[in-house]
VMD Tcl script that draws the C-alpha trace (Angstrom):
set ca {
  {18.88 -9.23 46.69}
  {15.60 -11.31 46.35}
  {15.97 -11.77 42.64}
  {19.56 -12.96 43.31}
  {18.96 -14.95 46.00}
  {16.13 -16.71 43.45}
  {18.53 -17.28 40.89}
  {21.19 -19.01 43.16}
  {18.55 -21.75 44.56}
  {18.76 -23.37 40.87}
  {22.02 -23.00 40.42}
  {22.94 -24.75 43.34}
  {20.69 -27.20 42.54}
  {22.03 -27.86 39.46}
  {25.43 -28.06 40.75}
  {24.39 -30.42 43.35}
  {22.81 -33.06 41.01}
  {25.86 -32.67 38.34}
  {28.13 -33.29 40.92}
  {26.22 -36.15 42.39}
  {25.78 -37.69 38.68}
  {29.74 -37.40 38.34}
  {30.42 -39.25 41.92}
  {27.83 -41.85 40.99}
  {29.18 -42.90 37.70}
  {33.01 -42.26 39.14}
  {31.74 -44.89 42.23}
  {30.34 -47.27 39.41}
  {33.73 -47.53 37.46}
  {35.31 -48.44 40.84}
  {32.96 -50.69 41.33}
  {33.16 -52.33 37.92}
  {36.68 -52.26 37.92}
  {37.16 -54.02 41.08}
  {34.70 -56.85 39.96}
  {36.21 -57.48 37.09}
  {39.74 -57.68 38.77}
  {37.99 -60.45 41.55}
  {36.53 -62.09 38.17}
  {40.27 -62.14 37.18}
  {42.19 -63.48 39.89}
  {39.51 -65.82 40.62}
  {39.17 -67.59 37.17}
  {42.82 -67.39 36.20}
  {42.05 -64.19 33.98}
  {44.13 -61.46 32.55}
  {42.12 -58.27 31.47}
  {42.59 -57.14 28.26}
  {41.28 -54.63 25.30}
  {41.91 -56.99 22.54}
  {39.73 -59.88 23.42}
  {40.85 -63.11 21.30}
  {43.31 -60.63 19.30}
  {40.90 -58.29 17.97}
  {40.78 -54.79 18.43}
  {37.52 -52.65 18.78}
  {37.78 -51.84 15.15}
  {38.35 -55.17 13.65}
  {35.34 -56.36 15.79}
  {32.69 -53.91 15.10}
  {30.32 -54.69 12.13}
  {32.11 -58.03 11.67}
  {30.10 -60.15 14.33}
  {26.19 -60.10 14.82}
  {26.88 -59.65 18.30}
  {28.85 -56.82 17.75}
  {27.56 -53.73 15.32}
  {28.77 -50.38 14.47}
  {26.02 -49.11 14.97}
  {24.76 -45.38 14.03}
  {27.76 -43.63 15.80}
  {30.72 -44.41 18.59}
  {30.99 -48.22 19.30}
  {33.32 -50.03 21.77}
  {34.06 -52.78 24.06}
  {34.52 -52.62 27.98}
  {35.41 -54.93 30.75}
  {37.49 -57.55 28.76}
  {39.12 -60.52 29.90}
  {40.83 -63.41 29.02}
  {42.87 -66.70 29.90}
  {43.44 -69.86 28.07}
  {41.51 -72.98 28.38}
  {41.62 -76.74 27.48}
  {38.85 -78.01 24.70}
  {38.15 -81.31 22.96}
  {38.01 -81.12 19.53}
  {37.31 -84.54 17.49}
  {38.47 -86.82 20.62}
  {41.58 -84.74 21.16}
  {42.74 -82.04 23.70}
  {44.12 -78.42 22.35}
  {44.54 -75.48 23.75}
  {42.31 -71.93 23.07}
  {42.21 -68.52 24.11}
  {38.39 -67.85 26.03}
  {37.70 -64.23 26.44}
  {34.51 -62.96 27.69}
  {33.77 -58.95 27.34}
  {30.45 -56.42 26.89}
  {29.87 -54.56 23.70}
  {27.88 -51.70 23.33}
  {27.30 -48.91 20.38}
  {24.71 -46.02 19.68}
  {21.56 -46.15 17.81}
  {19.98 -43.00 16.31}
  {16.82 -42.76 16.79}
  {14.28 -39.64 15.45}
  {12.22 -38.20 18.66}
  {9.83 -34.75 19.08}
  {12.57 -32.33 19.17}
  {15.28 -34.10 16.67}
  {17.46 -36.99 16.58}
  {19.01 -38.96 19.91}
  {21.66 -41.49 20.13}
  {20.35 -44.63 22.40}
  {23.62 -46.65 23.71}
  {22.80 -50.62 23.65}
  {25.08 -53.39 24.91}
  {25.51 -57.31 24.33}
  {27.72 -59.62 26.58}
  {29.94 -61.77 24.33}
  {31.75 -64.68 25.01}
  {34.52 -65.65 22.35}
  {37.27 -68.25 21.37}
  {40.04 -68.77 19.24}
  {41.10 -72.44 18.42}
  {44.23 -73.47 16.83}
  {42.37 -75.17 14.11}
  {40.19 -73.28 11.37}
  {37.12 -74.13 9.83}
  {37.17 -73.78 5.88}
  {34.10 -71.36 6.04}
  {31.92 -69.01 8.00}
  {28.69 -69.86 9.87}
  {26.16 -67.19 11.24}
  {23.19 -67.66 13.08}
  {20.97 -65.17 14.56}
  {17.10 -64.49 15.95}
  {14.85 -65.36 12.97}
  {12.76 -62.14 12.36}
  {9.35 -61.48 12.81}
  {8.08 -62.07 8.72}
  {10.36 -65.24 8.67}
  {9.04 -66.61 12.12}
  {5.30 -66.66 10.32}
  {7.30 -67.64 6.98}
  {5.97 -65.20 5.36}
  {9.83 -64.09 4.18}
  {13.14 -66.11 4.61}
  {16.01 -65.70 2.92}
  {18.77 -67.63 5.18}
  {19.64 -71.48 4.43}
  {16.64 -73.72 5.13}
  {17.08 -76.95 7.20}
  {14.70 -80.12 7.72}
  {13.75 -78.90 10.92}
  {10.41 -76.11 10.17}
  {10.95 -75.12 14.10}
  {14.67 -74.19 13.71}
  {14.04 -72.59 10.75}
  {11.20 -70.27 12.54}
  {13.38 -69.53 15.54}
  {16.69 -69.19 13.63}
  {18.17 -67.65 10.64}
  {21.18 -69.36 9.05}
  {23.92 -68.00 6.67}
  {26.99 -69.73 5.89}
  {29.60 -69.10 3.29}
  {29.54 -72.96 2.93}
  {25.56 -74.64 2.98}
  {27.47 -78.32 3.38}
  {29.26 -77.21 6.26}
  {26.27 -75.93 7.65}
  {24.37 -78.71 7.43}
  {27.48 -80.72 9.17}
  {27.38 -77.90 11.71}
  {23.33 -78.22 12.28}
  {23.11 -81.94 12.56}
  {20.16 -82.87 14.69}
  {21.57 -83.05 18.17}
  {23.10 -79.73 17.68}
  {19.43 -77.92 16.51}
  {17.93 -79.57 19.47}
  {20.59 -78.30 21.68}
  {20.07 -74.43 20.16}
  {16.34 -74.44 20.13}
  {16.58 -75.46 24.34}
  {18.95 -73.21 25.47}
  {20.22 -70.91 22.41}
  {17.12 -68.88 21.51}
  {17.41 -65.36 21.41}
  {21.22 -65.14 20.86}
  {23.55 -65.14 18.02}
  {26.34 -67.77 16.89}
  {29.40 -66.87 14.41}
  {31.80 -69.64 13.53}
  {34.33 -68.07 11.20}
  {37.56 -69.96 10.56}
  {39.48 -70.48 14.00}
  {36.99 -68.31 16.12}
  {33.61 -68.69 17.53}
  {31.50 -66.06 19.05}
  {28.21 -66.34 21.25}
  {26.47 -63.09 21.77}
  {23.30 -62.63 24.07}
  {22.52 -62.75 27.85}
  {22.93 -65.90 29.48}
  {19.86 -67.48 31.22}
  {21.88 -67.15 34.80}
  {24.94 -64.81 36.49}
  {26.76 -64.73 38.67}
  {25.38 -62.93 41.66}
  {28.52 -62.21 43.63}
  {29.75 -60.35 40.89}
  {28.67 -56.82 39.95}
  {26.65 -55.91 36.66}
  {27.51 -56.88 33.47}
  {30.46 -58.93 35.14}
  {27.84 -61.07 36.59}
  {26.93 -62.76 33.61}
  {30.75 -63.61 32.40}
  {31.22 -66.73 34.15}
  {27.59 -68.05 32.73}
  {29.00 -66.84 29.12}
  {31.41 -68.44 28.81}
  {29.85 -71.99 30.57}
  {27.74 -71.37 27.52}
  {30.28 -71.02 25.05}
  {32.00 -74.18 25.71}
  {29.27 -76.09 25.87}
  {28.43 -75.19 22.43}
  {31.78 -75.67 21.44}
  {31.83 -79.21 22.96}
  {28.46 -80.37 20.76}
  {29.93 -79.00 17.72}
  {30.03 -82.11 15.80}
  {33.16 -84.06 15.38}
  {32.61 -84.09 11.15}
  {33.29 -80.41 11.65}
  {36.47 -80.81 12.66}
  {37.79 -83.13 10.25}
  {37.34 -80.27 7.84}
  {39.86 -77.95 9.57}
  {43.35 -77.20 9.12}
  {45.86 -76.19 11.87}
  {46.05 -72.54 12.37}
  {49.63 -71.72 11.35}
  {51.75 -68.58 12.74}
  {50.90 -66.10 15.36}
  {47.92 -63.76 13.89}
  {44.88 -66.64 13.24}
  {41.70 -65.42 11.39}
  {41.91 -61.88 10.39}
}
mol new
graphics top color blue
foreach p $ca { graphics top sphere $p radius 0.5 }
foreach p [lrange $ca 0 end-1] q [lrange $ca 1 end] { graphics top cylinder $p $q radius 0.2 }
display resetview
């Protein structure tokens, strides 16, 4: 009876944790979910699981601030609504969405391989005009930051360069893109996050510099996301947008 009575103690214990780990992350959906439905009917939002049009597949590995990563990938807590933007002195009409991403990285310890899951807010829009080219900027790493090694597109500015690393499909409309006011802009309140302009969409990945405290989580930092995000899309220069062409049909950039 004593030996029994010793192997029921852990047991129980083990079924008391367990089921307090499931009721904890159960509570935290709820709690999640609700936020993001206040987030919604506050902002004019809809919720969504194809942010911008694009599925979970067609997003990971395409976007800095969105990789494949070593295993399972996904997005959670989408949502979206449509917004007016000024593009070369005229008004037009996009679709903001604003959504977290996260996917696995293996990683070797002591007793074999793990999967670590990681996460990036991203903020996103899709214009009805599109940009003949594709525009990437990310974190400069640490060998280019000494300049030691850089491969990426060079500009005038030795600072940018150091904090950034550029790659564009186009270097003209790059340097149109990354006229002074806009690498003065980046280097003040960009740092640290990534930028991809690719035809009629633009993504900024990264955690904004304030949230929204009312708001749980993740969640928190949506409305600040996508402040961000227009903002940048406002200082995109107005050359820029003499280069693009009306988005035509229903589907946009693939």
């Amino acid at each position: 009876m004593e030996e029994a009575g010793a192997l029921a103690l852990p047991l129980l214990l083990v079924l008391v944790v367990g089921g307090g780990a499931v009721y904890w992350h159960h509570h935290r959906r709820q709690v999640m979910r609700a936020g993001l439905e206040r987030l919604a009917t506050r902002d004019h939002l809809r919720l969504t699981d194809r942010p911008c049009g694009l599925a979970r597949g067609q997003l990971a590995g395409r976007f800095d601030a969105t990789p494949a990563g070593d295993r399972r990938y996904g997005l959670r807590h989408a949502v979206e609504g449509e917004v007016d933007v000024a593009l070369d002195g005229r008004t037009v009409r996009a679709s903001l969405a604003c959504f977290e991403w996260w996917w696995e990285v293996r990683t070797q310890g002591d007793h074999g391989p793990s999967y670590q899951t990681r996460t990036c807010t991203v903020a996103a829009v899709r214009l009805p005009v599109a940009v003949p080219g594709t525009i990437r900027l990310k974190p400069e790493g640490v060998l280019g930051r000494v300049g030691l090694r850089r491969a990426d597109q060079q500009l005038e500015s030795e600072e940018f360069n150091r904090r950034f690393h550029v790659r564009g499909s186009d270097p003209q409309l790059t340097v149109r893109f990354l006229d002074a006011a806009m690498q003065h802009r980046l280097l003040t309140t960009t740092t640290g996050r990534t930028i991809h302009l690719e035809r009629d969409l633009l993504l900024l990945g990264g955690t904004p510099a304030h949230r929204d405290g009312s708001l749980p989580g993740v969640i928190g930092q949506f409305p600040a996301a996508a402040q961000d995000l227009l903002g940048l899309l406002r200082a995109v220069p107005a050359q820029v947008w003499r280069t693009a062409a009306p988005v035509t049909g229903s589907g946009g950039a693939p």
